[in-house]
N, C-alpha and C positions, 0 to 999 in steps of 0.2 A: 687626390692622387696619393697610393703608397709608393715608397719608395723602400726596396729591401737592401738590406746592408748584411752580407756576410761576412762573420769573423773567423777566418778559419783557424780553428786553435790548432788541426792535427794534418801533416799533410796525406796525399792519396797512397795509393797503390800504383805499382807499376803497370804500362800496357803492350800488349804485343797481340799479335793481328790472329782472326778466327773467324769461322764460319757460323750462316746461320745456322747450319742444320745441325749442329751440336746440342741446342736449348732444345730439340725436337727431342731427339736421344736419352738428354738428360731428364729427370725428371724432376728435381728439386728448385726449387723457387729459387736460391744461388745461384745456377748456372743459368735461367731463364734470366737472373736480371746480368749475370756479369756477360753473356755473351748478344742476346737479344740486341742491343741498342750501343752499348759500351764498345763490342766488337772488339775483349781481351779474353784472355784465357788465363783461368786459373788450375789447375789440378787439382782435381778433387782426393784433400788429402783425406788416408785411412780412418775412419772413425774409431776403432779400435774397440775394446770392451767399452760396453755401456759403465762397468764397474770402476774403471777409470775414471779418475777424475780430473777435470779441466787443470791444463799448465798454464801457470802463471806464467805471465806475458807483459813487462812492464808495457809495452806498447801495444795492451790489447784494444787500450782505445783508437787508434790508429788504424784499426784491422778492422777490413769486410764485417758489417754491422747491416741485420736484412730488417731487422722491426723493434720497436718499442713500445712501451705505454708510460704513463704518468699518470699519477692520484694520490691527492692530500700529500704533496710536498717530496711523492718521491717519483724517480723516473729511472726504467730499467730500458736495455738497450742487448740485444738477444746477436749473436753472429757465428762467424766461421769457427772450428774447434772449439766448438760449447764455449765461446766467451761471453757471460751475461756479465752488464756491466750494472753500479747500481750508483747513483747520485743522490744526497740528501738533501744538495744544495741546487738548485733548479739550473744544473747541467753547468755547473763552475768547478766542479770535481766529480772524478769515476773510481769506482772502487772498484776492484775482479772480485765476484764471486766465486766461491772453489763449488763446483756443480759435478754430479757423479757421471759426467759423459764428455767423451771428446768428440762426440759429433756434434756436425751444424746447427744449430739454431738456428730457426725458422720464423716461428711467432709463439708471440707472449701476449698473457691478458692477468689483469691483478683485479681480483673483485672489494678490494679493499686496502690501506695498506700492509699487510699482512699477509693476506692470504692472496698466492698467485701461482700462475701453472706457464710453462714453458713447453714448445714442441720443436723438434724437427727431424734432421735423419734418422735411419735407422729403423723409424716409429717410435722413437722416443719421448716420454713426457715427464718432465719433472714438477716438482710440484716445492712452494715454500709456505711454512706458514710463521715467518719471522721477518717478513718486510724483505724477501732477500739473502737474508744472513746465511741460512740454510738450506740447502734441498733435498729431494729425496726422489729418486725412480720410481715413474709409479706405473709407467709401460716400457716396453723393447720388445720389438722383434725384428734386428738385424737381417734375419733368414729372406724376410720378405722382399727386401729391398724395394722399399716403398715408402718414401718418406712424406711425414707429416708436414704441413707446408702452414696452417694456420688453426688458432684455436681461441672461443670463446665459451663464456659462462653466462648464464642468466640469472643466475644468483650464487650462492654459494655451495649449493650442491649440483645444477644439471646443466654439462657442458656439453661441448662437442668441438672434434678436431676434425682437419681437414685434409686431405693431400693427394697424394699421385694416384692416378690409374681410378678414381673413385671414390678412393678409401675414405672411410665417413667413419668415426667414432662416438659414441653417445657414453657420458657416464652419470649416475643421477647418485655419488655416492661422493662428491666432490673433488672427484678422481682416484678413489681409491682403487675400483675395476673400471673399465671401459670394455663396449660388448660394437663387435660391430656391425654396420645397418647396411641396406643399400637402397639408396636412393633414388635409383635410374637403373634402367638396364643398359646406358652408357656408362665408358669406364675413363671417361675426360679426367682430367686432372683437376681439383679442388683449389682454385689457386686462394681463394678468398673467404671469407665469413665474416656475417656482422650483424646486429640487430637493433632494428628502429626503436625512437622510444613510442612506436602505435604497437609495438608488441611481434612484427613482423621479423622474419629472419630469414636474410638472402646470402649466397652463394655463388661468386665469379669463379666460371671456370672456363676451361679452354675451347676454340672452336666454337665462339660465339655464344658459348651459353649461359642462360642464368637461374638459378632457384630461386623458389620461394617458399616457405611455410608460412602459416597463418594461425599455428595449433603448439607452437613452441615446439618445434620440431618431430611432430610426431609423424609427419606427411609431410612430401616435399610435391611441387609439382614446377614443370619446366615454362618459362614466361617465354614470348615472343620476343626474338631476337631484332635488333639493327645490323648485327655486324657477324660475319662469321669469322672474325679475326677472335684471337682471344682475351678473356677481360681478364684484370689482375684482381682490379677492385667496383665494390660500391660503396657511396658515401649515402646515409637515408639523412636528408633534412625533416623537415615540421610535415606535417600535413600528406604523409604519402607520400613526398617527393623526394626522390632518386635521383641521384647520379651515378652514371655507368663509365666506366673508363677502362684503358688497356693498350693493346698494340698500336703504333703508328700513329699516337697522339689522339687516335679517336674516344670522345666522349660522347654520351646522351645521358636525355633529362626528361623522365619521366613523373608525369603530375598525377598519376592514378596506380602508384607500388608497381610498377614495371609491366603493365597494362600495355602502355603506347611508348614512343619514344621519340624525341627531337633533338638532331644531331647539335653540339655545341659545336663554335668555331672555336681551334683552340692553337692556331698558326705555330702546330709544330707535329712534327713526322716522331716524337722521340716517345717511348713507353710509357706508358702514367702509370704510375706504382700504388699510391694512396692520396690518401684523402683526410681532410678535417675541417671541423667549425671551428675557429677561433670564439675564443669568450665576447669580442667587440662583432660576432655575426659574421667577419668576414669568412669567405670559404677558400679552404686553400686546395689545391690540387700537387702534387709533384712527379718529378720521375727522373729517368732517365739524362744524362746530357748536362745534369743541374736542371731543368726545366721546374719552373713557379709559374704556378696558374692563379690568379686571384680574382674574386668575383666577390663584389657588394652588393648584387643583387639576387640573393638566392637563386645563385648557377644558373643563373638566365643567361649571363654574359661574363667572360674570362679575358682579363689581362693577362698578357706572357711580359714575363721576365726573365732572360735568360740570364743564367749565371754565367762569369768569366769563366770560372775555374772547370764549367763542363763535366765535372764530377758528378755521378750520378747519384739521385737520393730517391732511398728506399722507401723510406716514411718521415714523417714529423708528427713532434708532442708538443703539446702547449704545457709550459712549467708555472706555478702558483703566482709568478710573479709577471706573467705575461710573454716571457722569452720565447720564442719558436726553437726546440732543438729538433737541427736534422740528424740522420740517420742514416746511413750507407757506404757509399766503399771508399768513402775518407776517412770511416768510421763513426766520430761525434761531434759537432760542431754546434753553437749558437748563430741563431738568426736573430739580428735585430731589426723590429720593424717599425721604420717613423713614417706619421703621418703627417 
């Protein structure tokens, strides 16, 4: 049996009452998670020039944080008014990066540690190739009001971002242009991206639906759905196997790359955000509510954990030394987990 122990180093954000139909309206990944299951309201403050650069916020670790990554010892943490945060120390310290954008932060991917690209409002992508230290604009277009919601690399030069209304972005220059594609003649929202290690690259998005490519993105095609609710994430395990997650705690688990699907029990109504393998195989699920999902049997079956605090979490990173950091509108926290 695990047992999770949260430490909460930072506390929450305030809440005050809202409707669903707001995340419907809105299109960014922020207001899907603050309003969908949370049921607070935040204002969506002004982005303002992309030329701008992010204010220093002693308490930016505190503050609305939607995604992160970690690799080789370092772990970045992406949120509200472009605060990316960066730790050396496997999430015992945050440092604010000064970024040339005060919009949202959406998702981040680092193909090394050095080189890493950041998205969100706006259409914004910034890009570092100093672990962090620095970054640089490498898209905007405010006009469009269409914001990028998630982004991945396959190596070091061909990525692709994701976001509202379809927006699909390809760059094979390591971000220096991005041209963009379209992948459906639906205009659902991009909530997600991610890629197997069989080579496969999937795509959760709204209104139950899911992509797939086979050819590193050169062609997409639409998989048979379970659910017409909408998905946030997929998590790909070993062997072709899928986990599909999203609204109202619904999960499924497919054994043939999103072929078939069989619903998980996952004894909770609250949004599943993401997904991860721990290094010891366990698979963690999270979301909305505080909700911990964990499964020792390659996502056949899910233990629920609720957390006290109810706090909703956006994602979790596994850090060098085993720590679980979460992610979201407490901001940053450590997870320890005894077995």
């Amino acid at each position: 049996m695990i047992t999770i122990i949260f430490n909460q180093f930072v506390p929450g954000i305030g809440h005050s009452d809202n409707s669903m139909h707001v995340w419907q309206n809105r299109t960014a990944r922020l207001l899907i998670i603050l309003v969908s299951l949370l049921l607070f309201s935040i204002t969506h403050a002004p982005a303002g020039s992309a030329a701008e650069y992010s204010i220093s916020a002693p308490l930016a670790s505190q503050s609305l944080l939607l995604d992160g990554f970690s690799t080789d010892g370092l772990i970045i943490a992406v949120g509200q008014r472009g605060h990316l945060l960066v730790s050396p120390d496997n999430g015992l310290s945050w440092k604010q990066a000064n970024v040339p954008t005060q919009a949202t932060l959406t998702g981040v991917f680092f193909h090394d540690k050095k080189l890493g690209w950041a998205v969100g409002h706006d259409a914004i992508i910034i890009r570092t190739k100093d672990g962090g230290k620095n970054w640089e604009r490498m898209h905007y277009k405010p006009q469009d009001e269409c914001p990028l919601l998630d982004v991945v690399f396959l190596d070091n030069k061909i990525g692709f971002a994701v976001g509202a209304y379809g927006l699909f972005l390809k760059t094979s220059d390591g971000g220096d242009t991005w041209s963009p594609q379209q992948i459906s003649t639906n205009d659902f929202h991009l909530n997600h991206i991610t890629a197997s290690n069989s080579g496969k690259l999937y795509i959760a998005a709204e209104s139950g639906t899911i992509y797939r490519s086979d050819d590193d993105g050169e062609s997409w095609f639409e998989l048979p759905s379970p659910y017409r609710g909408s998905f946030f994430g997929t998590l790909p395990l070993e062997n072709d196997v899928l986990l599909l997650f999203g609204l109202r705690g619904h999960m499924y688990r497919s054994d043939d790359a999103g072929e078939n699907w069989q619903e998980i029990e996952t004894k909770t109504e609250a949004m599943l955000t993401s997904g991860m393998v721990l290094r010891d195989n366990t698979t963690m699920v999270v979301g909305l509510g505080g909700t911990v999902l964990l499964s020792k049997d390659d996502g056949n079956t899910f233990r629920l954990y609720p957390q006290t605090d109810r706090k909703g979490i956006a994602t979790v990173v596994e850090a060098n030394d085993g720590t679980v950091i979460a992610i979201g509108e407490f901001g940053v926290k450590r997870i320890e987990r005894v077995d």
